[in-house]
KOLRODO-485849 format. One line per field, with one value per residue (C-alpha): x, y, z; residue in three letters. Coordinates in Angstrom, 1 decimal. Example, Ala and Ser with C-alpha at 12.3 -4.5 7.8 and 13.67 -1.06 7.14 Angstrom:
xx	[12.3, 13.7]
yy	[-4.5, -1.1]
zz	[7.8, 7.1]
dolum	[ALA, SER]
This chain:
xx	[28.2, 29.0, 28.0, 30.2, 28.1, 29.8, 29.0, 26.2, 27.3, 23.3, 20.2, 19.7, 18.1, 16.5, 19.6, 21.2, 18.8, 19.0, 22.3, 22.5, 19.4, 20.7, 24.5, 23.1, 20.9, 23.9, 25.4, 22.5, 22.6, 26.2, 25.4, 22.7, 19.7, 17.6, 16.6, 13.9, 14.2, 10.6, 10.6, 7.3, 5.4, 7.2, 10.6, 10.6, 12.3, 12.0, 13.9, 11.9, 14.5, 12.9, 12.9, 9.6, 10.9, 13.7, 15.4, 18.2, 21.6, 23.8, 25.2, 21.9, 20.0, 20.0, 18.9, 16.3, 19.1, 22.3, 20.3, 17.2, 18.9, 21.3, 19.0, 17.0, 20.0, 21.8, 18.5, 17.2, 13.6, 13.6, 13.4, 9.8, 8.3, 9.2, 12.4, 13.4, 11.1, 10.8, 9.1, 7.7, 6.1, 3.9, 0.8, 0.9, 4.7, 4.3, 2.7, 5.8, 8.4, 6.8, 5.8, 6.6, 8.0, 10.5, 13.5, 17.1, 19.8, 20.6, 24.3, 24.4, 22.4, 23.9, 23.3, 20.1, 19.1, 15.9, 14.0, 10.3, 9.2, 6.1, 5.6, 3.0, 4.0, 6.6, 6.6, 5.9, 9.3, 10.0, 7.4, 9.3, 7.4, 6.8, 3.7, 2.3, 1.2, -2.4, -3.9, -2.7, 0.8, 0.5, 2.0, 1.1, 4.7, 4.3, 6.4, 6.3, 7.5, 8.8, 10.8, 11.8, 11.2, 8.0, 8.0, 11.0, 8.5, 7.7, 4.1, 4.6, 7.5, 4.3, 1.9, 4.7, 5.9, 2.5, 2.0, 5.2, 4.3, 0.5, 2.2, 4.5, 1.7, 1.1, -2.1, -1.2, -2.7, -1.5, -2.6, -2.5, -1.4, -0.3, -3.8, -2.1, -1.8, -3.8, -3.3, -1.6, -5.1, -6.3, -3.3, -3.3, -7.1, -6.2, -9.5, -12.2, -14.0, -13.2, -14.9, -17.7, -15.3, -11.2, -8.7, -9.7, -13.1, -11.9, -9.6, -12.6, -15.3, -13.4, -12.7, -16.4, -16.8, -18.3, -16.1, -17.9, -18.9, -17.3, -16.6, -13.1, -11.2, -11.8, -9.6, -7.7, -8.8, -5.0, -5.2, -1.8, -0.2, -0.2, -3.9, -2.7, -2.4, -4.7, -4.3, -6.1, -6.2, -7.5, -7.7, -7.1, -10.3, -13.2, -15.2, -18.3, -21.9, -24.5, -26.0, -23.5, -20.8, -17.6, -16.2, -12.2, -10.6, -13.0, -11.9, -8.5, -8.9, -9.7, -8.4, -5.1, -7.1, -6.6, -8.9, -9.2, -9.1, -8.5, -5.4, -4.2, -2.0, -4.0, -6.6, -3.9, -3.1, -6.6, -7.2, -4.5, -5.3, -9.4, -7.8, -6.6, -9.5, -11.3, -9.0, -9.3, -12.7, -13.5, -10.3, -10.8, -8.1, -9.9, -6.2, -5.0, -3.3, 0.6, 1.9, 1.1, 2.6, 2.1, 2.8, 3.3, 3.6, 6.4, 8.4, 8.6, 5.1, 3.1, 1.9, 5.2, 6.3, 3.5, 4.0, 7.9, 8.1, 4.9, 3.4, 6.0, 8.8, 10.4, 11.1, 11.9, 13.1, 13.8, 15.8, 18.3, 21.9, 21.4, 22.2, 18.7, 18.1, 21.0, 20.3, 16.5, 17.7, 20.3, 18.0, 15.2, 18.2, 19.3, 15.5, 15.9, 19.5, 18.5, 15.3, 17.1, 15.3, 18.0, 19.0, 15.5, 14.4, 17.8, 17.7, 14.3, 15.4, 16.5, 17.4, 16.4, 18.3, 15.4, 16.1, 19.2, 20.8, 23.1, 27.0, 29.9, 30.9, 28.3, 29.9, 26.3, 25.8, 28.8, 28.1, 25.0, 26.3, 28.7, 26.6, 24.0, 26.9, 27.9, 24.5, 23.4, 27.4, 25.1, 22.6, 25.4, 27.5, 31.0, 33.7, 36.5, 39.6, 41.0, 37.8, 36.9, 33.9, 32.9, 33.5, 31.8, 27.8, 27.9, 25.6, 28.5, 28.0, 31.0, 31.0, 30.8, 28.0, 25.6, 23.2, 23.9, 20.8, 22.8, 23.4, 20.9, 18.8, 18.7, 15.7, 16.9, 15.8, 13.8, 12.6, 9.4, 8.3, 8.0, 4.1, 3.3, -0.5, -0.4, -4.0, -5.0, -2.1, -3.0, -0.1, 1.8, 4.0, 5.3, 7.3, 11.0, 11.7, 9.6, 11.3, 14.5, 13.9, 12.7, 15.4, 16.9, 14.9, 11.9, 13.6, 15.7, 12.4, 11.1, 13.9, 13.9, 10.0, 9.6, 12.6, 12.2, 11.7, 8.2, 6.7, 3.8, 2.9, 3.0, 1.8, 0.2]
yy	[-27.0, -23.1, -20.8, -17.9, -14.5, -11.6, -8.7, -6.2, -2.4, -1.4, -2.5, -5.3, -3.9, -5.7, -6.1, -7.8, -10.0, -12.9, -12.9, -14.1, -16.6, -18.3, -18.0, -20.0, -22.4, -23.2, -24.5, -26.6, -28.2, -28.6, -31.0, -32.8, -31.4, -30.3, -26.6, -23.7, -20.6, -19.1, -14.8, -13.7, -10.4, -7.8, -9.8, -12.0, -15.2, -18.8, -22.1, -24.9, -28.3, -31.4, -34.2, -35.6, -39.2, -39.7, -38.6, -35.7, -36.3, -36.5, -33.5, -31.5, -33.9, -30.5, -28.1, -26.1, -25.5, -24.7, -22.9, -21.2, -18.4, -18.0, -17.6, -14.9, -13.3, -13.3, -11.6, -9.4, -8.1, -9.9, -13.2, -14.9, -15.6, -19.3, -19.0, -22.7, -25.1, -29.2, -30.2, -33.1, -30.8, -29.1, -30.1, -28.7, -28.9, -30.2, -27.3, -25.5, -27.6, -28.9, -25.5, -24.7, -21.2, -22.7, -22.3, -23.4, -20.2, -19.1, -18.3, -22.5, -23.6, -27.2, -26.9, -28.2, -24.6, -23.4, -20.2, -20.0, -15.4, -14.3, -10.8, -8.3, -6.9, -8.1, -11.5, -12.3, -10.7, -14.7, -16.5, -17.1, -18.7, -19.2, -19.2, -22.5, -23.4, -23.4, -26.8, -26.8, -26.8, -22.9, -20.3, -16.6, -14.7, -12.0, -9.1, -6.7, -3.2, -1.9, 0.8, 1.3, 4.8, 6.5, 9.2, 7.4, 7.1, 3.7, 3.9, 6.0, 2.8, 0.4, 2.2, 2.8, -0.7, -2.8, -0.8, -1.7, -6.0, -5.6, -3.8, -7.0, -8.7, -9.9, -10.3, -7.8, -6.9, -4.8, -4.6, -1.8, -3.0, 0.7, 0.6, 3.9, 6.0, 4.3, 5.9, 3.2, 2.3, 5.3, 6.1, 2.1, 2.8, 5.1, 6.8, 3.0, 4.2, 2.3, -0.6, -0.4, -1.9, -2.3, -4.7, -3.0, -4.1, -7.4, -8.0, -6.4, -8.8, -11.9, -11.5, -12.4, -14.8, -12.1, -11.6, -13.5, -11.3, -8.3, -6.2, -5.2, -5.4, -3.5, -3.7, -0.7, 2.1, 1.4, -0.4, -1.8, -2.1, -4.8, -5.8, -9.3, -7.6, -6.7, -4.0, -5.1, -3.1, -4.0, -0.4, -0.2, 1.3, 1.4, 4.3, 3.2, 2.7, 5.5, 6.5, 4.8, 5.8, 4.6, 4.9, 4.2, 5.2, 2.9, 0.1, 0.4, 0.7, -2.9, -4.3, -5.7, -7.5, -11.3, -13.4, -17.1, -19.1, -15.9, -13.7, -10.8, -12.7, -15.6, -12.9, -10.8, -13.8, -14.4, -11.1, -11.5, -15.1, -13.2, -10.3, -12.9, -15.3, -12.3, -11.9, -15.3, -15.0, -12.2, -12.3, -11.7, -14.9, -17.0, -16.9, -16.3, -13.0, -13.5, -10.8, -9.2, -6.3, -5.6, -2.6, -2.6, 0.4, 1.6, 0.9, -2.5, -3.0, -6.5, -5.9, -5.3, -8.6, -10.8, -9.2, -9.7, -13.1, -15.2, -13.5, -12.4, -14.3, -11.0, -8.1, -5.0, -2.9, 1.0, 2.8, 6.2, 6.3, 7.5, 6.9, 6.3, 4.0, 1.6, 1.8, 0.7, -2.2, -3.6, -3.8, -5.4, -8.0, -8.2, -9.6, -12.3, -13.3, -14.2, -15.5, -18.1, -17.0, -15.3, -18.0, -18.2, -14.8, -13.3, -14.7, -13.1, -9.3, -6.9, -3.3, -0.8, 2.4, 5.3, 9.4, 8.4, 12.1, 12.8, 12.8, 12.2, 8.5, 7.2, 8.2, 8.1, 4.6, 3.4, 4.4, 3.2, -0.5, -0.4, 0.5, -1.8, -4.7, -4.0, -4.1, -7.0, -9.1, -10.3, -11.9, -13.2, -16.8, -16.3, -18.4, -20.0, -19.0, -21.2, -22.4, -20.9, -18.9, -20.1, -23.9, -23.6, -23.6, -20.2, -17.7, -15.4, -12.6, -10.4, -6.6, -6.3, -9.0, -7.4, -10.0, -9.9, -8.7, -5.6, -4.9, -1.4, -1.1, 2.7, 5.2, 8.3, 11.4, 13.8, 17.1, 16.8, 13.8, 16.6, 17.7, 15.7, 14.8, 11.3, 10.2, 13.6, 14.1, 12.1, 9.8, 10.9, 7.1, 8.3, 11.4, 11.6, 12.5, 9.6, 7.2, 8.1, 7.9, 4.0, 3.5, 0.9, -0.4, -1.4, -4.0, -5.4, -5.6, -6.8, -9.9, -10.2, -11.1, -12.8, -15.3, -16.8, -20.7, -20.2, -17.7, -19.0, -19.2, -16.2, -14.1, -15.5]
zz	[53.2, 53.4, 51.0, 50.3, 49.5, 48.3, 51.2, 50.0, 50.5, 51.0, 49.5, 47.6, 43.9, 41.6, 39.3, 41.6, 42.7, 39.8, 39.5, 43.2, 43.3, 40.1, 41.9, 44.8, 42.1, 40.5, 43.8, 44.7, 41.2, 41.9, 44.9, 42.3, 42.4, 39.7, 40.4, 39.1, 40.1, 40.2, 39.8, 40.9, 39.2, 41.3, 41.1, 44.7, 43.8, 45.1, 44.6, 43.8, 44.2, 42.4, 44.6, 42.8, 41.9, 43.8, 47.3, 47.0, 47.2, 50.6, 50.1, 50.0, 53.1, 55.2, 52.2, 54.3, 57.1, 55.3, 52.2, 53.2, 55.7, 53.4, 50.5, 52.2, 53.5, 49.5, 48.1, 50.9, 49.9, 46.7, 48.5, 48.2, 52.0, 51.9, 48.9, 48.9, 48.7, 47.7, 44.9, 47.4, 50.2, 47.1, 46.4, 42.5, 41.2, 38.7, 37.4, 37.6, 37.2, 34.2, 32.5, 29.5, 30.0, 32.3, 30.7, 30.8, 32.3, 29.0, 30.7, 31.3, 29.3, 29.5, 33.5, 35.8, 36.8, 34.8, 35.1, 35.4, 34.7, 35.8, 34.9, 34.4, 31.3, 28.9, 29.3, 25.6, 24.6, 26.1, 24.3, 21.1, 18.0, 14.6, 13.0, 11.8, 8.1, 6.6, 6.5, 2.9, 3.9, 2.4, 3.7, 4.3, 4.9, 7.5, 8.3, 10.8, 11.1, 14.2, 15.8, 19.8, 18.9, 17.6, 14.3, 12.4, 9.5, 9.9, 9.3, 5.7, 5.0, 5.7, 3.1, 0.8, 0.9, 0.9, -2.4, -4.0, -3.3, -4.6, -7.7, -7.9, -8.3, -4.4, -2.1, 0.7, 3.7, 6.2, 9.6, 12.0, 15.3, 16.4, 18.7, 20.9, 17.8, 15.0, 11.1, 8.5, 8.1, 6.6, 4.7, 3.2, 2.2, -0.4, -0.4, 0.6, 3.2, 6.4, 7.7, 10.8, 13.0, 13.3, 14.7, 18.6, 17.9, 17.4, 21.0, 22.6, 21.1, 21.3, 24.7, 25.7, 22.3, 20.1, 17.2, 14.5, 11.9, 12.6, 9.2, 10.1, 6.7, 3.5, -0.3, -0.5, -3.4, -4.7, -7.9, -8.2, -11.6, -13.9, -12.2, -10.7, -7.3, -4.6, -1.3, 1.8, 5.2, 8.7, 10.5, 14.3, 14.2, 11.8, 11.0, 13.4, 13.3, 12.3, 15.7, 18.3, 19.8, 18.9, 21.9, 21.2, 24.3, 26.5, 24.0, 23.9, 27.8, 27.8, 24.7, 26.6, 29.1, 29.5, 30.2, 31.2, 27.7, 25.9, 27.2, 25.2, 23.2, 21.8, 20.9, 18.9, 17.2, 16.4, 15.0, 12.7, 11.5, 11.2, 8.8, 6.6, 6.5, 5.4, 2.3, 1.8, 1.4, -0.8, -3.0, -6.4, -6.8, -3.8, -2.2, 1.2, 1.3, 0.3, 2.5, 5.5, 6.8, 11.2, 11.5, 15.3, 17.8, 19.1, 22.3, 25.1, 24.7, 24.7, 20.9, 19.6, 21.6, 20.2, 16.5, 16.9, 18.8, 17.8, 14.4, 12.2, 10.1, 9.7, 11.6, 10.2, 13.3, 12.5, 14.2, 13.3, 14.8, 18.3, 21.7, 22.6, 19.5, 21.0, 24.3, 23.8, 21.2, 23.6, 26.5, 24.5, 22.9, 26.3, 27.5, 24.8, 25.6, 29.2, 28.8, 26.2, 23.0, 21.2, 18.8, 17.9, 17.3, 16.0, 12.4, 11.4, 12.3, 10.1, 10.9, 8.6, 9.1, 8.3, 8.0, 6.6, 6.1, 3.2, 4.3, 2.9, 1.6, 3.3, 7.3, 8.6, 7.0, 8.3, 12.1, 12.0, 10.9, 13.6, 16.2, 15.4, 15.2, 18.4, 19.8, 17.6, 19.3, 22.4, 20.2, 17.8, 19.0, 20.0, 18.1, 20.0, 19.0, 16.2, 14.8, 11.7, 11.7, 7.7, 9.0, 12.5, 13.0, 15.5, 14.3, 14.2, 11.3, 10.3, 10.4, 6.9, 6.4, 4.0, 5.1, 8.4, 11.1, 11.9, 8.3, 7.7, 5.0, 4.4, 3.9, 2.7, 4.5, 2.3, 2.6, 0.4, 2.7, 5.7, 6.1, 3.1, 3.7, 2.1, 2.7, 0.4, -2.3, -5.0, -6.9, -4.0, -4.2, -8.0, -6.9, -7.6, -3.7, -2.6, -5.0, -4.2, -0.5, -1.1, -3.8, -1.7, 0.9, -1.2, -3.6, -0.5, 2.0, -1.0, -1.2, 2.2, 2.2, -1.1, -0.8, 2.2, 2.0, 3.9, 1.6, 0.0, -3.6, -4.3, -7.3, -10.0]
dolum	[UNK, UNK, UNK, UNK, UNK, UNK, UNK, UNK, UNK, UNK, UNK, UNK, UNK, UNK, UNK, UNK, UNK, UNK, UNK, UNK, UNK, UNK, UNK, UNK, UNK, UNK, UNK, UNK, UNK, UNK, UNK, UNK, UNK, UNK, UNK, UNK, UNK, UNK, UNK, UNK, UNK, UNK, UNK, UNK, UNK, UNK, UNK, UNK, UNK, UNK, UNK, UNK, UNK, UNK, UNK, UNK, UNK, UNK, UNK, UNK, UNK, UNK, UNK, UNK, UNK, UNK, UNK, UNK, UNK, UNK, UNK, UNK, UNK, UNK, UNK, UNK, UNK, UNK, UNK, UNK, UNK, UNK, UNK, UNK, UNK, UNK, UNK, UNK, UNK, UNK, UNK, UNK, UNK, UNK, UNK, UNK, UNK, UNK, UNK, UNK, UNK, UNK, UNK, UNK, UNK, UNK, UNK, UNK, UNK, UNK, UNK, UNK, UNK, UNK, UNK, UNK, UNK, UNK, UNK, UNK, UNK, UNK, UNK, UNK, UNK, UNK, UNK, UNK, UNK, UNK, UNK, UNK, UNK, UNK, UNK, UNK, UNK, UNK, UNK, UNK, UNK, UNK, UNK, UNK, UNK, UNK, UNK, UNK, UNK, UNK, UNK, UNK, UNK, UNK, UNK, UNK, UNK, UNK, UNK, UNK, UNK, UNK, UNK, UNK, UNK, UNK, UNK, UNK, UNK, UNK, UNK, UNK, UNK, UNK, UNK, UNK, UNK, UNK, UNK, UNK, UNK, UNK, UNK, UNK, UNK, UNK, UNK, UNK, UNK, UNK, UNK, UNK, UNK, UNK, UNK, UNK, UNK, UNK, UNK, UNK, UNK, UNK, UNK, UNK, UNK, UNK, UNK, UNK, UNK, UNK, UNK, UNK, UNK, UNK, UNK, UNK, UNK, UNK, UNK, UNK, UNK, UNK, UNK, UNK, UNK, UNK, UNK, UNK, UNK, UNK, UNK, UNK, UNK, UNK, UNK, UNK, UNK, UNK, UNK, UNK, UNK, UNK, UNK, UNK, UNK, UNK, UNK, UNK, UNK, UNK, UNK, UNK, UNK, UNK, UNK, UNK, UNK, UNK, UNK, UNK, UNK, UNK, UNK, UNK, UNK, UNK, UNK, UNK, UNK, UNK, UNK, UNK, UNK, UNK, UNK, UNK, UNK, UNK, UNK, UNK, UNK, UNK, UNK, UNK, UNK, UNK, UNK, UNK, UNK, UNK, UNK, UNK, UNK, UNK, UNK, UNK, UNK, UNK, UNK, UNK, UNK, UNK, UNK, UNK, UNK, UNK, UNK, UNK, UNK, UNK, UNK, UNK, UNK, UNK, UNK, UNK, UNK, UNK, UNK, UNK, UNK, UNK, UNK, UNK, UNK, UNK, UNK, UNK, UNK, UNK, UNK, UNK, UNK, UNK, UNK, UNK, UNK, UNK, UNK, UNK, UNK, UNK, UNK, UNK, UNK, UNK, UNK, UNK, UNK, UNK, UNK, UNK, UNK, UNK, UNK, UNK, UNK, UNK, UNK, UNK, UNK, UNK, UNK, UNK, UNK, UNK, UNK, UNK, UNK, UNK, UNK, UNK, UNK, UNK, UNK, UNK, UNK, UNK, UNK, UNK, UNK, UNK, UNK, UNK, UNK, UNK, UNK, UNK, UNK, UNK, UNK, UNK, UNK, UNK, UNK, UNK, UNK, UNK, UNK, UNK, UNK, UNK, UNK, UNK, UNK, UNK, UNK, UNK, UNK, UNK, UNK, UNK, UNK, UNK, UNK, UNK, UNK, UNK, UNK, UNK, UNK, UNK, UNK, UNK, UNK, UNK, UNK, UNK, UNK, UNK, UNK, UNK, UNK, UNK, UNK, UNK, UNK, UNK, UNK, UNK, UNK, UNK, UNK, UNK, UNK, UNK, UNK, UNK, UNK, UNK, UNK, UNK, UNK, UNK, UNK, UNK, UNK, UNK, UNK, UNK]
């Protein structure tokens, strides 16, 4: 069997390694085997052949011969030190081949090539899920809030927002996931002081089994109208004991660290599900909290990932009508589409277009809902030609669908919100400028939260 490799004008880069190992994975699987390709944390790849139950097929009886040159050759210094290998001459392949984050090339997905990831950072960006029920069969909607790049207001859209559901008569809590640059907590508190301890106290603690009992979530000083609701806020970081250190930065120096039994993510998720226990302990109704709102830090980061793919129903990414805004979003849409979890994260996310300046007939609007459908078309399905979109089950959404994922939902830009202290201006959420800035996206976030078929309850 000969195996035809484009020639390489210089170095092999990283880019170009995957699209070669799978290239040459797809050929094996063409002869019959059953093949997963294995990237390694600083992107070496091997190819593991299952030949666990049953011999390979003739085609592939000299696989180590006509493959394993060539293979090294194809991928230069991105090829693992042994880059094929039998599932038969390991000792634990079935760890691999049997893992659950192996999985199928999302460009063939009907094919016997898999993919197995192993990276430093980022692999939860993969790790696609959706958060499971109370034991009830209750359900506690949450939302997070998210933007690739920092100071688009997100955090002020948080506090603003969390106040509008508790005066709808919701049980909100919002937690502050932005650990780097910590402040919805304070600005949610509305004057309570802060707890002894925060959400960073919590991934430190748990990591050694020490988080029981931690006072990390206080009711807001808000009283929402119509008194049915309730504001609760988990800081990033508490306010400290009398006489000790807090030491924050030594903290957050170890707060990402996994452990065995208790990685990074798992604990993140535990925090989470903690914050709400608490509520549903010292709620005035005895109810879980109805909403919660992540608001998650900015950038490819592992707590955005976990928030996005494993904690949240919704995901409210920001973003303003840049180069640098698309160019983040496709790369991070790009991630999901080949690591095969598009179709399953696409559906909860929701741009919200923020700093939305005043222009004529709404031209700002209008670009930003085409660029976001263009980058949004890799996530979306394509439609054959002559199928009808309305009749086919793509996940194919129009231009002008207004509840569409690319669709914005606008936050006007205004000048009074500039250098506005919010934690010390009283009744600061009534003013005309700040209404009119939320005109829009607070009933629609609002919709988007409240009428999803998983939402609990609800008020009361």
């Amino acid at each position: 069997m000969t195996i035809a490799l484009e020639p390489v004008g210089g170095p092999i880069r990283f880019a170009e390694a995957r699209p070669r190992a799978l290239s040459l994975a797809h050929e094996m699987a063409a002869g019959g085997a059953e093949v997963l390709a294995v990237r390694d944390v600083l992107g070496r790849f091997t190819l593991l052949v299952d030949d666990r139950t049953q011999p390979l097929p003739p085609p592939l009886e000299n696989l180590e011969a006509e493959y394993g040159p060539r293979l090294a050759q194809a991928l230069g210094p991105y090829a693992s030190e042994r880059p094929l290998l039998r599932a038969s001459g390991l000792f634990s392949a079935d760890v691999l081949l049997d893992s659950a984050r192996a999985v199928p090339d999302p460009q063939r997905p009907t094919g016997r090539v898999r993919i197995l990831d192993n990276t430093v950072v980022g692999e939860e960006w993969a790790q696609v899920s959706t958060p499971a029920p109370e034991a009830d069969g209750s359900r506690t909607h949450r939302t997070a809030l998210y933007g690739f790049k920092g100071g688009v207001g997100r955090s002020t859209a948080t506090a603003v927002l969390a106040r509008h559901l508790a005066d709808q008569g919701h049980i909100v809590l919002v937690v502050d996931l932005d650990l780097e640059s910590p402040g919805v907590g304070t600005l949610v508190a509305a004057g309570a002081d802060l707890p002894p301890h925060g959400v960073i106290d919590y991934l430190v603690e748990s990591a050694v089994s020490n988080a029981d009992g931690l006072d990390h979530v206080i009711r807001s000083g808000y009283t929402p109208q119509g008194g049915r609701g309730e504001l609760w806020v988990a800081p990033a970081r508490g306010c400290g004991t009398p006489g000790v250190p807090y030491a924050y930065v030594d903290k957050l120096s170890r707060a990402y660290a996994g452990v065995p039994g208790a990685d990074f993510a798992d604990r993140l998720e535990q925090a989470v599900r903690a914050c709400e226990d608490v509520v549903a302990r010292e709620s005035e109704s005895g109810r879980r909290p109805d909403v919660v709102l992540l608001d998650s830090r900015a950038g490819i980061h592992d707590i955005a990932a976990v928030a996005i793919s494993r904690l949240c129903d919704l995901a409210l990414l920001f973003g303003t009508d840049n180069e640098q805004s698309w160019q983040g979003y496709g790369d991070l849409f790009a991630a999901w589409l080949s690591s095969g979890q598009a179709p399953a994260v696409r559906e909860k996310l929701r741009m919200v277009a923020s700093m939305v300046p005043d222009s004529p007939e709404g031209a700002y609007l209008q670009s930003f809902r085409d660029h976001a459908w263009e980058c949004f078309a890799q996530l979306y399905d394509d439609v054959p030609a002559g199928v009808d979109e309305f009749v086919s089950d793509a996940f194919s959404p129009s231009l002008e669908d207004e509840a569409a994922p690319h669709h914005p939902v606008p936050i006007l830009f205004e000048p009074g919100l500039v250098g506005l202290d919010l934690v010390t201006s009283p009744g600061w959420q009534g003013r005309a400028f700040v209404q009119a800035a939320y005109r829009e996206f607070l009933p629609t976030a609002t919709l988007l939260i409240t009428a999803d078929p998983q939402t609990s309850e609800g008020p009361r």
